[in-house]
N, C-alpha and C positions, 0 to 999 in steps of 0.2 A: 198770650193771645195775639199780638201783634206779630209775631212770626207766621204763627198760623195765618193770617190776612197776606202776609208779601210772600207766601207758598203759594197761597190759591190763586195767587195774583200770575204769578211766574207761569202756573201751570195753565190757567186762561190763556197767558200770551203766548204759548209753548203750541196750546193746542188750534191757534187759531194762526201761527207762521205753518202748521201742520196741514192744516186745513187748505190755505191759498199756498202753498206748494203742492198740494194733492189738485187744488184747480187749474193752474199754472200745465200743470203734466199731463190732466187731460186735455190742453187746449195743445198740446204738441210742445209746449214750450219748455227749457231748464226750468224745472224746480228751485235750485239753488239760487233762483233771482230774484226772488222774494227776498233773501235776506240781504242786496245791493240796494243800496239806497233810492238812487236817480234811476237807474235801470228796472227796478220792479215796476214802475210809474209805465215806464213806453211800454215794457212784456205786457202789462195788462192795460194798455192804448190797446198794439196790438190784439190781442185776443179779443175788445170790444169791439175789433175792426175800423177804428180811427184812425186816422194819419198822425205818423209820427211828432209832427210839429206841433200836437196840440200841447207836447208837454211842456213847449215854453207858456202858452195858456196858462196852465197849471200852478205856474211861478207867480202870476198876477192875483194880487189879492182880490177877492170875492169874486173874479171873475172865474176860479179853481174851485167854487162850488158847483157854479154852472157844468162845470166840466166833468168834475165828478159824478154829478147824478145824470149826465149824458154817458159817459163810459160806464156807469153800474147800468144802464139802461141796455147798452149795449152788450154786454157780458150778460145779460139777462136772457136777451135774445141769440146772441149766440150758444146758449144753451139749452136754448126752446123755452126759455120761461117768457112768463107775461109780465104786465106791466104790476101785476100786484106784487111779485116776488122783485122786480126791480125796487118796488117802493120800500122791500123789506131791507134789501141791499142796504140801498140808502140810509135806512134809519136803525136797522139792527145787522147790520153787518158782521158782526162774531156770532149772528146765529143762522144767519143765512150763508155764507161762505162756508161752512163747514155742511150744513144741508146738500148746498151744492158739488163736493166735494166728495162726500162718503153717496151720496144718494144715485138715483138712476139716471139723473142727467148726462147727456153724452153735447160735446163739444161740436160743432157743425160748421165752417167757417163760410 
């Protein structure tokens, strides 16, 4: 039984670097930068149209939550969504990145 748990687990996390590389590519950006550590962080600064430098922000503790739910804000809106789908970002992010991803949202910068 516990095999079956760290399958579904793998396949969750399989299908949700799937997912924000499918969003990554509609923003124009490599796909394959999701899966670099520090660089995925700026490609999706960028894509929420932030300046680059926030990502030392990002480094600072609790100051990287502010920062967060200001870039899932922005990556909201760069995709035409509202601020409800941001709040979904924020708090259900493996099910809202893959919405955004497979669904009709087109990137706009």
């Amino acid at each position: 039984m516990e095999a079956l748990g760290v399958l579904f687990y793998f396949a969750v996390i399989i299908f949700v670097i799937a997912s924000l590389w499918r969003v990554y590519t509609k923003a124009g950006q490599p796909g394959w930068a999701v899966l670099i550590p520090i660089y995925n962080a700026y490609i999706l600064l960028k894509i929420a149209g932030k300046p680059g430098w926030w990502l030392l922000l990002m480094l600072i503790p609790f100051v990287n939550f502010i920062i967060a739910i200001l870039v899932y804000v922005g990556v909201a809106e760069h995709f035409g969504k509202g601020a409800g789908f941001a709040i979904g970002l924020i708090f259900l992010s493996f099910i809202f990145f893959p919405i955004l991803a497979f669904g009709e949202a087109e990137y706009a910068a």
